[in-house]
C-alpha positions in Angstrom: 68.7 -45.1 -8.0 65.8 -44.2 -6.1 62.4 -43.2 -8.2 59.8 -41.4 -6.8 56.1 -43.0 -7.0 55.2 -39.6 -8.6 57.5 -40.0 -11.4 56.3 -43.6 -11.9 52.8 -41.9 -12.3 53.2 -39.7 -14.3 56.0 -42.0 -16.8 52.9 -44.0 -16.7 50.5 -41.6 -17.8 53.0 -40.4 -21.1 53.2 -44.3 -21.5 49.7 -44.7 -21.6 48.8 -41.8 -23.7 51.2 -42.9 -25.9 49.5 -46.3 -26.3 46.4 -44.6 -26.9 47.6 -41.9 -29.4 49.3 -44.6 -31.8 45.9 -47.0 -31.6 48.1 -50.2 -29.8 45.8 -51.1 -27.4 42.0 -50.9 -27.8 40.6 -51.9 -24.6 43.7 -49.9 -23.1 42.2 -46.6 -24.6 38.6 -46.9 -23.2 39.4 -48.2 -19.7 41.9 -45.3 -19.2 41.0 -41.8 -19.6 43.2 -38.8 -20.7 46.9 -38.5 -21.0 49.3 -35.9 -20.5 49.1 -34.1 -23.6 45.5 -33.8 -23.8 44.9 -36.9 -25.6 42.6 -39.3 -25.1 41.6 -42.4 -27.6 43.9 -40.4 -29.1 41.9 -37.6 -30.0 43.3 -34.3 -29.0 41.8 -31.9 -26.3 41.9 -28.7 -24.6 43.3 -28.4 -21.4 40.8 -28.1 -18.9 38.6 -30.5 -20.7 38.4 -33.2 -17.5 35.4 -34.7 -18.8 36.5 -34.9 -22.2 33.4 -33.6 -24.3 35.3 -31.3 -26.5 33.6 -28.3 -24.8 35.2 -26.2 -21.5 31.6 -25.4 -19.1 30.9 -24.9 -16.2 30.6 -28.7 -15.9 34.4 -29.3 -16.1 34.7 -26.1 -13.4 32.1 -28.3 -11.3 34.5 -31.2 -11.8 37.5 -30.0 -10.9 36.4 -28.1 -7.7 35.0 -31.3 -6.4 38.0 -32.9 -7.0 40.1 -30.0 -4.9 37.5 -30.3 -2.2 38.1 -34.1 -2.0 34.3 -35.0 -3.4 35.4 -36.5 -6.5 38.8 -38.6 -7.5 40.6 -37.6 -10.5 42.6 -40.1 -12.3 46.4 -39.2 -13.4 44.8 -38.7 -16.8 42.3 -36.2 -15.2 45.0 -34.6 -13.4 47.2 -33.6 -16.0 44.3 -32.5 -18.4 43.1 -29.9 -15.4 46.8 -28.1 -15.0 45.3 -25.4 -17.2 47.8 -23.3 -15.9 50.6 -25.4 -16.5 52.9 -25.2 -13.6 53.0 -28.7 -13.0 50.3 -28.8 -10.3 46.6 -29.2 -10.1 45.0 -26.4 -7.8 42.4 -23.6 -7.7 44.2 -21.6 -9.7 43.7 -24.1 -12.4 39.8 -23.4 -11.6 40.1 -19.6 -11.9 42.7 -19.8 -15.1 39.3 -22.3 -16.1 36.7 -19.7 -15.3 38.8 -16.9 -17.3 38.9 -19.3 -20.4 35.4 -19.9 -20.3 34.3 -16.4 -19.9 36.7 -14.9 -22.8 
């Protein structure tokens, strides 16, 4: 069976959010950052939250269009958290779906 080094990433990132949601691994939970269901350190947050300080600003926006404009690196974690959209892919319609939240 052949495996795809995206699904490895993001098996990874559940597997890692999981060890961080159910407390096994200390130093695991503050060298990575995020996981797929908006946890991180298992504490829960909103999606669009890619600097994970329980607010949604302009500073995530800032963050997530430098990482679409190849300024900034996102991890997995990161990633996931800015799909605000859900549809499974990180773009600038993430950004504007972002914006929209912000301003509501």
């Amino acid at each position: 069976m052949k495996v795809s080094k995206r699904f490895l990433g993001i098996v990874g990132a559940v597997m890692m959010a999981t060890t961080m949601c159910a407390g096994i691994s200390a130093s695991a939970a503050e060298s990575a950052q995020g996981g797929s269901d908006g946890s991180h350190g298992g504490c829960s947050y909103e999606l669009g939250d890619v600097n994970w300080d329980h607010k949604l600003d302009n500073t995530d926006v800032k963050l997530m269009n430098e990482s679409l404009l190849g300024k900034r690196r996102f991890t997995t974690y990161q990633r996931l958290q800015a799909d605000v959209n859900q549809d499974g892919r990180f773009n600038h319609s993430d950004v504007v779906a972002l914006v929209k939240k912000i301003n509501k």
